[in-house]
C-alpha positions in Angstrom: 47.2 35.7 -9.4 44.7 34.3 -6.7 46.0 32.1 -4.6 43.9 29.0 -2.3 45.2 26.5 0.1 43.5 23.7 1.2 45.4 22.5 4.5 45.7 19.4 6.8 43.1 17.3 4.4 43.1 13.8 6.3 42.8 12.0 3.3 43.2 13.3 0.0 42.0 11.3 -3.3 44.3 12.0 -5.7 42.9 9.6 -8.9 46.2 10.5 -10.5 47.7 7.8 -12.7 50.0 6.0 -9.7 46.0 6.2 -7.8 48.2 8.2 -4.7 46.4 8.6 -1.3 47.6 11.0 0.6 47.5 12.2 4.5 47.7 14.8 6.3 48.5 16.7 3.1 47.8 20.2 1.5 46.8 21.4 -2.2 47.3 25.3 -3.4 45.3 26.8 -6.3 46.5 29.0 -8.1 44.5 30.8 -10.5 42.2 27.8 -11.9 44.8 25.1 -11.7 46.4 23.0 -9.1 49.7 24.3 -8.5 51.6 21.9 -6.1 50.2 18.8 -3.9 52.4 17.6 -0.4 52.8 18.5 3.0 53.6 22.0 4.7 52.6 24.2 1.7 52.5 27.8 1.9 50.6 31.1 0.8 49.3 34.7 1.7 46.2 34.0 -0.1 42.7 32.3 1.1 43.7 29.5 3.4 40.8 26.2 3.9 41.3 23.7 6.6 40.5 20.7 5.4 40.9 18.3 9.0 38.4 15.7 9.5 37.7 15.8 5.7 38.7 13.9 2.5 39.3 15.3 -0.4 38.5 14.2 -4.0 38.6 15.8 -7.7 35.2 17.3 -8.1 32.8 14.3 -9.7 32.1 14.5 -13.2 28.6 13.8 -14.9 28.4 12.4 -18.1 24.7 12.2 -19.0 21.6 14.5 -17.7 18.8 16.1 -19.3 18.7 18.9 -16.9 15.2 20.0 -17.7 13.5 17.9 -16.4 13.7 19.2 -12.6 10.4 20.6 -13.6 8.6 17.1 -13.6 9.8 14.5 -10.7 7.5 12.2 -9.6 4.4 12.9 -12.1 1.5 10.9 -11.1 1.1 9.2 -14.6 5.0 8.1 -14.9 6.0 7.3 -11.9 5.7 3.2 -12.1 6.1 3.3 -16.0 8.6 1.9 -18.0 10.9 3.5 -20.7 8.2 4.4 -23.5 5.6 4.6 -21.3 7.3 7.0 -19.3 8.3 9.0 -22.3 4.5 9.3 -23.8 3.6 10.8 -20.4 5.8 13.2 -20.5 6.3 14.4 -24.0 2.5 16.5 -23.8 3.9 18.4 -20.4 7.4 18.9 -22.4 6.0 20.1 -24.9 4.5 23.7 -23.0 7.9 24.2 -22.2 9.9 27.9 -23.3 13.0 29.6 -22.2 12.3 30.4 -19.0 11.3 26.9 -18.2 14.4 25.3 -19.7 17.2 28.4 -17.7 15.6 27.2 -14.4 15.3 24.1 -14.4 19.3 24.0 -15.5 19.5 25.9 -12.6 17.8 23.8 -10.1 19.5 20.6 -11.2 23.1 22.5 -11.8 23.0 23.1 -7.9 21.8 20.2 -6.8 24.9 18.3 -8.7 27.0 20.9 -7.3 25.7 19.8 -3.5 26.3 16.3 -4.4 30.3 17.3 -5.3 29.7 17.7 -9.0 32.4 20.4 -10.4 31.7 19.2 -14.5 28.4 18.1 -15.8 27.4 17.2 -19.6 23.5 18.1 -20.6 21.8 16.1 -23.5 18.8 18.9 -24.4 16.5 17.2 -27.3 13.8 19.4 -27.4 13.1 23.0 -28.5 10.0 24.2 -27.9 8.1 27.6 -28.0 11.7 29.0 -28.6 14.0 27.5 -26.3 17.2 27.2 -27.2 20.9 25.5 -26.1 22.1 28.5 -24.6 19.0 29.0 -22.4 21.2 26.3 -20.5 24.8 27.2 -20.9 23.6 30.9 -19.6 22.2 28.8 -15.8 25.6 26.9 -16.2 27.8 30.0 -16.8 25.5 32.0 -13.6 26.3 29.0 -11.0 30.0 28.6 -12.1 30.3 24.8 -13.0 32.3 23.3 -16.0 29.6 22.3 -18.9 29.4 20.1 -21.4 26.0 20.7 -23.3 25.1 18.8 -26.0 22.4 20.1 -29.0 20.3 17.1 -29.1 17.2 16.4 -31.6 14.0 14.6 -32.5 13.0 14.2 -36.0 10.9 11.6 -36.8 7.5 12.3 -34.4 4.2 10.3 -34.2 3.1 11.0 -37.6 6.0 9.2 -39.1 6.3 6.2 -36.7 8.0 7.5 -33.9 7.4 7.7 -30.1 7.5 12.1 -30.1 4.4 14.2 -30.7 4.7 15.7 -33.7 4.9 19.0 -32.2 8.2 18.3 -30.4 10.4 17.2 -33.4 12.0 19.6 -36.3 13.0 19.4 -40.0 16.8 17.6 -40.0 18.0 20.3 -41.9 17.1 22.9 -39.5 18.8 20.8 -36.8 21.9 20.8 -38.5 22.1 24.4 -39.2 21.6 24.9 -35.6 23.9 22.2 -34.5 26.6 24.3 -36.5 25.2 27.6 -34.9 25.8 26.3 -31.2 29.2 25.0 -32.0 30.4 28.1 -33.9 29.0 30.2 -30.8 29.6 28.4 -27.6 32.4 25.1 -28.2 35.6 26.1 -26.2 38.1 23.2 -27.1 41.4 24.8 -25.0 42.9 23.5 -22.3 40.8 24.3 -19.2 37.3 25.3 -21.4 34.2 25.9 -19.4 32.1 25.1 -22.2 32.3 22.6 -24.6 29.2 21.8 -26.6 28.5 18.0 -28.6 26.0 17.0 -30.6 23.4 14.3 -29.8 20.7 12.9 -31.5 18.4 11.5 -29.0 18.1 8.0 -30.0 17.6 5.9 -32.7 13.8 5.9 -32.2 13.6 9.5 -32.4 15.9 10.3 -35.4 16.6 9.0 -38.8 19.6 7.3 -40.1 20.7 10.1 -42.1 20.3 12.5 -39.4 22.4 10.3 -36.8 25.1 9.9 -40.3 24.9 13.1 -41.1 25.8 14.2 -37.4 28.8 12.1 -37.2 30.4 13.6 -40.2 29.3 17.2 -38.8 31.0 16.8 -35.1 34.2 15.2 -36.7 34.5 18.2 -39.0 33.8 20.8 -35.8 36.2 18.5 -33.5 33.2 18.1 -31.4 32.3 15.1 -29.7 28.9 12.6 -30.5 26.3 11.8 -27.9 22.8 9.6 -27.7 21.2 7.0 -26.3 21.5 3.6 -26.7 21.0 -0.3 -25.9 19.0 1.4 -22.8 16.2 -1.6 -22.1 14.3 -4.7 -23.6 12.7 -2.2 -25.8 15.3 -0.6 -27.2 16.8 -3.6 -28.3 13.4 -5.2 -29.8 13.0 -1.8 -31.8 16.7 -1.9 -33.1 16.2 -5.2 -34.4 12.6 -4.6 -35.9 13.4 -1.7 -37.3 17.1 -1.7 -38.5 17.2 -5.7 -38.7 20.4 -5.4 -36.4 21.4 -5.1 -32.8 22.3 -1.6 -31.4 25.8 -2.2 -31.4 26.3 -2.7 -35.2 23.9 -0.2 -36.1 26.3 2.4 -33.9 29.0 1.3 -35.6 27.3 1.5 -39.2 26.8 4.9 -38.8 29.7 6.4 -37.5 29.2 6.2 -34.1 32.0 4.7 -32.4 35.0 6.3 -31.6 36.7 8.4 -28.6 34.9 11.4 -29.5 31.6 9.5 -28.8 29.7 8.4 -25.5 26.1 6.5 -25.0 24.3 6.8 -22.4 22.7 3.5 -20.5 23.9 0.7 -22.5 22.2 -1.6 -19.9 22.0 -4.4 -22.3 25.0 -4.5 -24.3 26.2 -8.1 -25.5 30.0 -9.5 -25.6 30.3 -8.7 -29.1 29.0 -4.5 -28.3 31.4 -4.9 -25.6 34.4 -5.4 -27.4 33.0 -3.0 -30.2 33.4 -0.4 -27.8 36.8 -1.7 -26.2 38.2 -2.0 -29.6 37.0 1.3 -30.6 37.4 3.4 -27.4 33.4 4.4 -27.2 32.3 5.7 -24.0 29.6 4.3 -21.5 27.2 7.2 -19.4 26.1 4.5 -17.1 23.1 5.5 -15.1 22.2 3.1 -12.4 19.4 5.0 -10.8 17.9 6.2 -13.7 18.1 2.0 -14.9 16.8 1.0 -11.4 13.5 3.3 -11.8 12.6 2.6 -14.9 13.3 -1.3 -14.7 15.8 -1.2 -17.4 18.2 -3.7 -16.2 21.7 -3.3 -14.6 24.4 -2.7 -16.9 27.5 -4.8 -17.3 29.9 -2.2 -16.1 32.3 -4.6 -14.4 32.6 -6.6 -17.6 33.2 -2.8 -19.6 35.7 -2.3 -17.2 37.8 -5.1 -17.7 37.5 -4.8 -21.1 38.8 -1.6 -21.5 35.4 0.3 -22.1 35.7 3.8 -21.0 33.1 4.2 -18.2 31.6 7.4 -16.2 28.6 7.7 -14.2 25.8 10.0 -15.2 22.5 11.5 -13.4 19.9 11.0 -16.2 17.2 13.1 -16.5 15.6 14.5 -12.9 12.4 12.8 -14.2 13.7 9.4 -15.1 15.3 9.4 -11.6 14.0 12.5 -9.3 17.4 12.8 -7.9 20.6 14.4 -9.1 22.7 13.7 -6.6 26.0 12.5 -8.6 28.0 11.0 -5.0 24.6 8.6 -4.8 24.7 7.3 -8.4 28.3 6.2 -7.5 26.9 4.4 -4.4 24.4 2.9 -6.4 26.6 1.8 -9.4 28.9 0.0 -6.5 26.4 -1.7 -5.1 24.3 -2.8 -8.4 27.8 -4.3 -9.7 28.0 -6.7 -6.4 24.2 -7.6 -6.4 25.1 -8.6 -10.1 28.8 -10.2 -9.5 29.5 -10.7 -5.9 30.6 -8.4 -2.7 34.2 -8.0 -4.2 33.1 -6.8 -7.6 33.0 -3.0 -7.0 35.1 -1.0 -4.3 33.9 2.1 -3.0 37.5 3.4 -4.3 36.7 1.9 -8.0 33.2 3.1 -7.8 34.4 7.3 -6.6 37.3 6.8 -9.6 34.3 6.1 -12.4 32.7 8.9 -10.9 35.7 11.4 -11.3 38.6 10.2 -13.4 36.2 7.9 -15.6 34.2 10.4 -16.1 36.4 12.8 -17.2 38.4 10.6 -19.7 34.5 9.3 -21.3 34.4 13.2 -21.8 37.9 13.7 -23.3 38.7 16.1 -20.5 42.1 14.5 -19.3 42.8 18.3 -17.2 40.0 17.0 -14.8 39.0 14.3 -12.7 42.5 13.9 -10.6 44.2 15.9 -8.6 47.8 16.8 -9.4 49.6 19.4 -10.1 48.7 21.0 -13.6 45.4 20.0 -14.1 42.5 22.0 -13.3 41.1 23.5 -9.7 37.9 21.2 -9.5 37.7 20.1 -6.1 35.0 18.4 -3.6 35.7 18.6 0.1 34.0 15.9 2.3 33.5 16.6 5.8 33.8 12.9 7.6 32.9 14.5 11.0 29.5 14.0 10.9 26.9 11.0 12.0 27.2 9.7 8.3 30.8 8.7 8.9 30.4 8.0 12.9 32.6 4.9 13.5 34.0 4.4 10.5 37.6 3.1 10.2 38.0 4.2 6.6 36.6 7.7 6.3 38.2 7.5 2.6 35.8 4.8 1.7 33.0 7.6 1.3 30.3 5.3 -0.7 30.6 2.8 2.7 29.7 5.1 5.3 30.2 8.9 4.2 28.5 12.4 3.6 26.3 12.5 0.4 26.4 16.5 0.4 29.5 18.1 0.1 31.0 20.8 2.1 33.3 22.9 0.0 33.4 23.0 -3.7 36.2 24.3 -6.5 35.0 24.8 -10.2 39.0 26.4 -11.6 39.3 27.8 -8.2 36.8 29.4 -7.7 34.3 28.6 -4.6 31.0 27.4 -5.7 29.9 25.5 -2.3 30.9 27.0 1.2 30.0 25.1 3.8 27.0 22.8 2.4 25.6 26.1 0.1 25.5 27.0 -3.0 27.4 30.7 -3.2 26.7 31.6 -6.6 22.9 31.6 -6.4 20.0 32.8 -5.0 18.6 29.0 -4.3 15.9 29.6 -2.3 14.8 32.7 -5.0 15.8 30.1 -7.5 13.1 27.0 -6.0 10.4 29.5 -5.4 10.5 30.6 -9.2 10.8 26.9 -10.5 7.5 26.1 -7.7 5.3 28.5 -9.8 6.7 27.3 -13.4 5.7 24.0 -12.0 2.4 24.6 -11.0 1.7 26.2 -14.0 2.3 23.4 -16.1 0.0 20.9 -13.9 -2.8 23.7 -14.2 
């Protein structure tokens, strides 16, 4: 069985239960797990010296809607908010296919992987002109990362009240069979799965109360896990009470959809009450800070979750909603948008890097990633704290203070996805030409 060893790490991050920091100290891989952690460790396989650098698990994303690295910055969404945002981009969406959606998973897959990502969730909600899930999983599978897609939906379009064209939504029945194709095909629920696929209605102004119902009881009898959006702005929260005469806490929890074996992305404007909900229940929070800063959602209570008990992780959002998807900066900006909110000594960059891996991980239900010790899986970001971003720092550990935003080696179950700052598994500069053209073809 392959063996790796990573050597003489300065630091290394374990996020195990105890929280252990250790220095000077070596890890060996063998095969896709971590075999042993301490000092003076030995092999005859691949050897990595890890001096000047820290070491953390590889960071975990819990929320992304990886195809839209096809449309950053367009002109007519870039200073709107939430549904504004949306009604721009639905029309350019919508001339989407295959193609579109594998390289585009592609693009944003690698650009987590730069930013020390080893395990990334995808919420896809629309199908058109015969995309499918697995357009996805396929880009995932090619570049090597650890993926948790999720068959997302729209169902209730213009003509009926809601915010989608028509042209982008589909018949709830079909969704469901399709929902139980994708899990019957692709879900991998062992020990160490690279694939694991959930089911996520896209919000509550997209779907209808018996497709969100309906999906709960599906994913409970699969063993899959429940995704979607909610409590994300102002808007969100006005609708909720409009439309279902309740706040979106309750109308979560009316439906089904609270639980460990669901997450929601945002929840920027959660109340006590929702809080506690989700304490009490064990419901998972994506929080997005970037994606909340750039559309002027708000800046979700994530110190309050935390102390409540609320499982937290950090998530990307979609490339559009942010035009980054850089995972090590959404930690820097969650850190710093809990002390703007609740004072200088309300986030450490330690705390911060732990929602980003472990938290992540656990929101996820993947409790074999997000630390490193021995027995759990060979996901693994080296930092190089060498270079001018770290240049006089006294605590290159503290990597969201002063440290590299790029990593420089990267483990998905051993195997070597970044070397030295590039991706290894791709073509990427093949890869940015193609998604250039598919680009410009959709602003023609």
């Amino acid at each position: 069985m392959t063996e790796i060893l990573i050597k003489n790490a300065d630091t290394i991050l374990t996020m195990d239960d105890a929280r252990h920091e250790l220095s000077g100290a070596d890890i060996l891989i063998v095969g896709g797990q971590i075999a042993q952690i301490g000092h003076n460790l030995q092999t005859d396989g691949e050897i990595h010296d890890a001096a000047g650098c820290v070491v953390t698990p590889g960071l975990v994303n819990t929320h992304h809607h990886l195809y839209q690295t096809l449309t950053r910055a367009v002109p007519g969404g870039q200073d709107a908010l939430l549904f504004g945002w949306l009604q721009t981009l639905y029309p350019i969406w919508s001339r989407f296919g295959p193609e579109e959606m594998f390289v585009s998973a592609q693009i944003g897959l690698a650009e987590l992987a730069l930013s020390g990502c080893t395990l990334s969730s995808d919420h896809l909600y629309l199908y058109p002109n015969g995309a499918r899930l697995e357009d996805t999983i396929a880009a995932a599978a090619e570049i090597g990362l650890r993926f948790h897609p999720t068959r997302g939906a729209m169902s209730i379009g213009e003509g009926d009240g809601g915010l989608p064209p028509d042209a982008l939504v589909e018949v709830e029945s079909d969704i469901l069979d399709d929902m139980i194709r994708v899990v019957d095909a692709f879900h991998d629920p062992s020990d160490g799965a690279m694939c694991r696929v959930g089911l996520a209605p896209c919000s509550p102004f997209s779907v209808s109360r018996d497709l969100m119902r309906d999906t709960a009881i599906l994913a409970r009898d699969k063993g899959v896990m429940l995704h979607t959006h909610l409590a994300e702005n102002d808007e969100d929260i006005a609708y909720s009470q409009a439309q279902f005469g309740c706040r979106p806490g309750q109308y979560a929890e009316d439906l089904g959809w609270t639980g460990s074996d669901v997450w929601h992305a945002h929840c920027v404007k959660l109340d006590g009450a929702e809080i506690d909900l989700f304490a009490r229940t064990q419901t998972g929070v994506a929080h997005c800070p970037c994606s909340n800063c750039r559309l002027g959602s708000g800046i979700a209570p994530v110190r309050t979750m935390r102390d409540h008990g609320v499982p937290v992780g950090l998530g990307a959002d979609g490339s559009a909603s942010n035009d980054n998807g850089s995972l090590i900066l959404e930690a820097r900006q969650a850190m710093l948008l809990q002390r703007v909110a609740n004072g200088a000594d309300a986030m450490s960059s330690r705390e911060a890097l732990e929602i980003a891996t472990r938290g992540g991980a656990d929101v996820l239900n993947r409790p074999d990633c997000g630390r490193l010790e021995p027995g759990k899986r060979a996901d693994i970001a080296i930092w190089d704290t060498r270079g001018i971003e770290s240049a006089g720092s006294w605590d290159p550990a503290a990597l969201l203070l002063a440290g590299p935003m790029k990593v420089k080696h990267l483990f998905v179950e051993g195997r070597q996805i970044v070397r030295d700052g590039h991706v290894t598994t791709l073509d990427l500069p093949r890869v940015i030409e193609r998604q250039t053209q598919l680009a410009r073809a959709l602003q023609a």
